[in-house]
C-alpha positions as CSV (number, residue, x, y, z in Angstrom):
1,X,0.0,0.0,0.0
2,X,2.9,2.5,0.9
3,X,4.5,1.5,-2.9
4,X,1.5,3.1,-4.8
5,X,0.8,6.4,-2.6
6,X,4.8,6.3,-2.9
7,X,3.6,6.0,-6.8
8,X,1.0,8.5,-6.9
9,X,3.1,10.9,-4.6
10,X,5.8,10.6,-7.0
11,X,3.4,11.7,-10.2
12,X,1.0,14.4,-8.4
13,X,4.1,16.4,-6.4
14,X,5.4,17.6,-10.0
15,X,1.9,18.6,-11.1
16,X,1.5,20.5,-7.6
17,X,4.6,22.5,-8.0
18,X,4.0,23.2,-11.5
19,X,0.2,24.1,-10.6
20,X,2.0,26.4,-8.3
21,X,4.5,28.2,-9.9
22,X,1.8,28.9,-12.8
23,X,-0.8,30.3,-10.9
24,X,2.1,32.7,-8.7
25,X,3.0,33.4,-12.4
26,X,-0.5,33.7,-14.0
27,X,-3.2,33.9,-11.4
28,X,-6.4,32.2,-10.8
29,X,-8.2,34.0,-13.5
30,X,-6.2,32.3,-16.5
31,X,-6.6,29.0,-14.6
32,X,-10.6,29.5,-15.0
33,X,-10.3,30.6,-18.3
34,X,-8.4,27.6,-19.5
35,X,-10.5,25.5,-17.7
36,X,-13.7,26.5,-19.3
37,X,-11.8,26.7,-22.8
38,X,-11.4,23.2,-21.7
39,X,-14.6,22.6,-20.7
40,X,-16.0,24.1,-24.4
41,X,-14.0,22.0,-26.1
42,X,-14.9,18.6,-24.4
43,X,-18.5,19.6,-24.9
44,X,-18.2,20.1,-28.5
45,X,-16.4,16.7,-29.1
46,X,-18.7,15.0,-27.1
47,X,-21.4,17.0,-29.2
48,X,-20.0,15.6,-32.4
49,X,-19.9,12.1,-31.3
50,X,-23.4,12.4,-30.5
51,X,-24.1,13.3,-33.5
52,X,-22.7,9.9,-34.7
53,X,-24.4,7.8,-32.1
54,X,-27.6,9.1,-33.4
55,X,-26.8,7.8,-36.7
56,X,-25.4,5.0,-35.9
57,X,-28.3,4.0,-34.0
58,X,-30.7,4.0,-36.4
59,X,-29.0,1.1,-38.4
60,X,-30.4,-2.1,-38.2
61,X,-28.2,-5.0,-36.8
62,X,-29.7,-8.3,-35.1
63,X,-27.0,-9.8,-33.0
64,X,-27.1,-14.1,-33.2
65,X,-28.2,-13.8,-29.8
66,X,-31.2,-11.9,-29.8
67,X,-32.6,-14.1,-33.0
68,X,-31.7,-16.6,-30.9
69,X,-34.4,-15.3,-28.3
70,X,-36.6,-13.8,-30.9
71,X,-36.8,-16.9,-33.3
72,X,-37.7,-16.2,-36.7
73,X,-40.8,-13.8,-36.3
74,X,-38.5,-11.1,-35.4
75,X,-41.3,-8.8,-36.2
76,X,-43.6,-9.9,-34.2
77,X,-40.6,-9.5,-31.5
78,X,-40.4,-5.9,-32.5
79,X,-44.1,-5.6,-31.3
80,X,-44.1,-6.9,-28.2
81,X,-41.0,-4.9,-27.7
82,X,-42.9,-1.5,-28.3
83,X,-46.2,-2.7,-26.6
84,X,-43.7,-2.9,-23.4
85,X,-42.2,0.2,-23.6
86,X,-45.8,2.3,-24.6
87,X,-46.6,0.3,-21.1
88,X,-43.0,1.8,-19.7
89,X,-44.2,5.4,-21.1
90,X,-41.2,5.7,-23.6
91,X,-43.3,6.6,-26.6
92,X,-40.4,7.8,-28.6
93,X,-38.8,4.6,-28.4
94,X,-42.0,2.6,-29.2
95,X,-42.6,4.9,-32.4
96,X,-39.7,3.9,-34.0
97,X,-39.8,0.7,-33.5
98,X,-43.5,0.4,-34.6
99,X,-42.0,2.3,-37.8
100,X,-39.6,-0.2,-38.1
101,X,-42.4,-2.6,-38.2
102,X,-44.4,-1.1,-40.6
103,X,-41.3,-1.4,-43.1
104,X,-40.9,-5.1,-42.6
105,X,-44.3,-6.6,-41.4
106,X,-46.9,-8.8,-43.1
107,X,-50.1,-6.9,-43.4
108,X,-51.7,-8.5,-40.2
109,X,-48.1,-7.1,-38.1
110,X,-48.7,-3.7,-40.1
111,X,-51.9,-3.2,-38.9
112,X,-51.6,-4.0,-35.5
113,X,-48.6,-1.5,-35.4
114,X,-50.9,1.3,-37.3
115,X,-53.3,0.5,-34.4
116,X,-50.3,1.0,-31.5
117,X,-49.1,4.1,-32.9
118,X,-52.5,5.4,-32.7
119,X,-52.4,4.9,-29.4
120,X,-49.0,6.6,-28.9
């Protein structure tokens, strides 16, 4: 236990002193501004990649596993799935699923999700 606070001693002194002699040299104020300059920039990479998730997400890709659990009706799959989550109160994800089903479905499986997003 002593090795790694002997470790992390040995890594955050020379970041203390640094921290130190910057803001004797510079002064709190251009520590807050490069903080939130920091801050800005994180936000707009993280805005970017979720940007990508959003796309990403609306690709379709059925994992082995869940047609193992779904069989081969994986439409009918889809519909229980938005039933559940119109009972869970997530409309926005039962929508596009029930879209999603409209696409795919026989007409008996399209008209039951017609009815569905009625009702959401």
């Amino acid at each position: 236990m002593d090795q790694y606070l002997q470790m992390i001693s040995n890594v955050v002194t020379p970041w203390l002193i640094y921290l130190n002699s910057y803001l004797s040299t510079y002064g709190w104020v251009s520590l807050i501004i490069f903080l939130v300059l920091i801050l800005v920039a994180l936000k707009l990479t993280e805005g970017g990649s979720a940007t990508k998730k959003k796309s990403a997400k609306h690709k379709v890709h059925i994992d082995p596993e869940i047609h193992a659990i779904a069989g081969d009706d994986l439409v009918t799959t889809q519909l229980d799935l938005a039933r559940a989550y119109i009972e869970m109160d997530n409309r926005r994800l039962a929508k596009e699923i029930l879209k999603e089903v409209m696409k795919q479905g026989d007409a008996k499986q399209k008209q039951e999700a017609e009815r569905l997003l009625k009702c959401v």
